[in-house]
N, C-alpha and C positions, 0 to 999 in steps of 0.2 A: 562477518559474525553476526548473530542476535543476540539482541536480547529482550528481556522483560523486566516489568518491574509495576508495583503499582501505581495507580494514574494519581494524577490531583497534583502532590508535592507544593509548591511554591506557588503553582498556579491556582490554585484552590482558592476561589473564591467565595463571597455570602452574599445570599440571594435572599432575600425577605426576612433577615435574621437568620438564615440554615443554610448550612455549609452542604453543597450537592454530594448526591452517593459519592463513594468512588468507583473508579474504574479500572479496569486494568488495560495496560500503554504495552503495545510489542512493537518494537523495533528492532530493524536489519539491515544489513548494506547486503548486495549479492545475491549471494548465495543463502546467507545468516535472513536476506531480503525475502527470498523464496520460502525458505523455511518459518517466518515471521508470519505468511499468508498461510501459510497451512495449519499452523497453530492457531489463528486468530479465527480461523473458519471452525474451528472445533470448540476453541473457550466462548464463543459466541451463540453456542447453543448449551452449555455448561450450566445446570440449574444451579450449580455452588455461586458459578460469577455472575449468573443475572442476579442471584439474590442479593450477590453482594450490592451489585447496583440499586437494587429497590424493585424487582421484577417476580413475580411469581408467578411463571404459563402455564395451565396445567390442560389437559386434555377437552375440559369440557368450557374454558375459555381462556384462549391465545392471547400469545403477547401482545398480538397487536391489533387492535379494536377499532367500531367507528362506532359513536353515540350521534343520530338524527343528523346523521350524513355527514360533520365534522370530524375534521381532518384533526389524532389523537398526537398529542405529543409524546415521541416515542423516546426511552431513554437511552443512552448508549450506555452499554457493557462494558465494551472493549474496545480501544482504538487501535487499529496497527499502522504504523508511519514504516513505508522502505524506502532505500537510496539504492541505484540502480538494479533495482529486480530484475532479475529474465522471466517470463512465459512460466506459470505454474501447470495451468490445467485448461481444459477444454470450454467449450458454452457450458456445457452443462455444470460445470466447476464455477465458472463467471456467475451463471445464476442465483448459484448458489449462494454467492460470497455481497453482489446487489441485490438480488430479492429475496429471497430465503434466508437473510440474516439480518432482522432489522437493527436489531443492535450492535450493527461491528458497523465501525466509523473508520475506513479504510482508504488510505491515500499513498499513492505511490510520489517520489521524487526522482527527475531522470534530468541529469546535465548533458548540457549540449550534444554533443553527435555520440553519445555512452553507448557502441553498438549490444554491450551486455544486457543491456533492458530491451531488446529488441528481437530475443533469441531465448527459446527454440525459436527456428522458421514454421513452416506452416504450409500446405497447399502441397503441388506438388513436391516440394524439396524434401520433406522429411520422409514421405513413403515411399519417391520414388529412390532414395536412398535405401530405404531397408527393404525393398521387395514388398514393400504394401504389408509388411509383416506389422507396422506400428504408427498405423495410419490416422495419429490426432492433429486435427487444428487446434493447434495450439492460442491460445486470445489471454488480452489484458484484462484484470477488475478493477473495480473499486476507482476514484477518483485520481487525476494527473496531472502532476504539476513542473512542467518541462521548463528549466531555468534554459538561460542564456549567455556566453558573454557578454555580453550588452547591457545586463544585468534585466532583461524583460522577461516576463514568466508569461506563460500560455497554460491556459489551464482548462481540463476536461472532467467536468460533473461526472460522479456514477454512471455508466449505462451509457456516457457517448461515447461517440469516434473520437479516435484522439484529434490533435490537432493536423491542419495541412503540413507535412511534409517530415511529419514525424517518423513515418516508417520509411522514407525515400530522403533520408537527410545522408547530402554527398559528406559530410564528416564522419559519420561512420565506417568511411573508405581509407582512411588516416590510421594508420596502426597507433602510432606517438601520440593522435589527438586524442583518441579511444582510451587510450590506455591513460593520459593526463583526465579528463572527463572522470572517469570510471574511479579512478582513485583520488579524485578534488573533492568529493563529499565532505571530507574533515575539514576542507576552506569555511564549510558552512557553521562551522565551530570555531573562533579563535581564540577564543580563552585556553581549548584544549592545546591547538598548536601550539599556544605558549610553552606549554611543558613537555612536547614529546615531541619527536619527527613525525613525518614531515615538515617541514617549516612552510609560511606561506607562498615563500617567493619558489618554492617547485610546484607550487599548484595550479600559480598563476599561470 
């Protein structure tokens, strides 16, 4: 599922006396993950929620500027956080969502061998499946942060390759390990597990 909701909350900190714009936070697990990235690709050019932020682009000067070749501090609008996302859209989606959207702050989260954040395929598989009738290479955006049993995190900036052995990880061959992976996201909560099922010890 997604959702949304406005940013700051609890974390809302004060910076020189002044409490920072807000923002607006979209999160998803899944599918609600995929659908999170498509929303956040469109409220991130939304002149309502740059304003909200403190942003105002208008045609004859961009959101995003250089004054005597320094580097402008850019603000963020919109943050989207997913738990195992699959493949939304193509490069030219990817570009989209890292360069052409300066203000979306975009991070995906994929546990251990979760083959669902690693699908659609891509290459030959998916056209030579449909007759070349629907022929996208399908690519990740935005930043990645692949946890571990082990508890060690690997993690890929905006714009790189993910890490070695992320798209050739032999657990994603595991139906039972995929399927624990895939729905362990809530372990990352346990205050929530407190009061609902799953419990932790099925996540472990």
């Amino acid at each position: 599922e997604g959702k949304g909701g406005g940013g700051g909350g609890g974390r809302c900190g004060v910076v020189d006396g002044k409490k920072p714009p807000p923002r607006v936070v979209v999160v998803g697990h899944s599918l609600g993950g995929a659908l999170a990235a498509l929303c956040s690709a469109r409220l991130a050019h939304h002149p309502d929620i740059l304003a909200l932020a403190g942003v105002h682009p208008t045609p004859s000067a961009p959101s995003v500027t250089s004054q005597s070749g320094k580097a402008v501090v850019v603000p963020t609008a919109v943050e989207c956080v997913t738990f195992g996302q699959p493949r939304v859209g193509d490069a030219a989606f990817r570009r989209g969502l890292d360069v052409d959207s300066p203000h979306l702050a975009y991070m995906r989260v994929v546990r251990g061998g979760d083959l669902f954040a690693r699908v659609p395929t891509s290459g030959f598989w998916l056209p030579a499946g449909n007759g070349g009738r629907f022929p996208v290479d399908y690519v990740h955006a935005g930043a990645l942060v692949w946890t571990q049993s082990d508890h060690t995190v690997a993690v890929a900036v905006r714009g790189a390759p993910p890490p070695p052995r992320f798209n050739s990880d032999l657990r994603m061959l595991n139906p039972v390990g995929v399927a624990r992976d895939h729905a362990g996201y809530a372990h990352f909560f346990p205050d929530e597990l407190e009061r609902a099922w799953p419990t932790a010890d099925l996540l472990r």
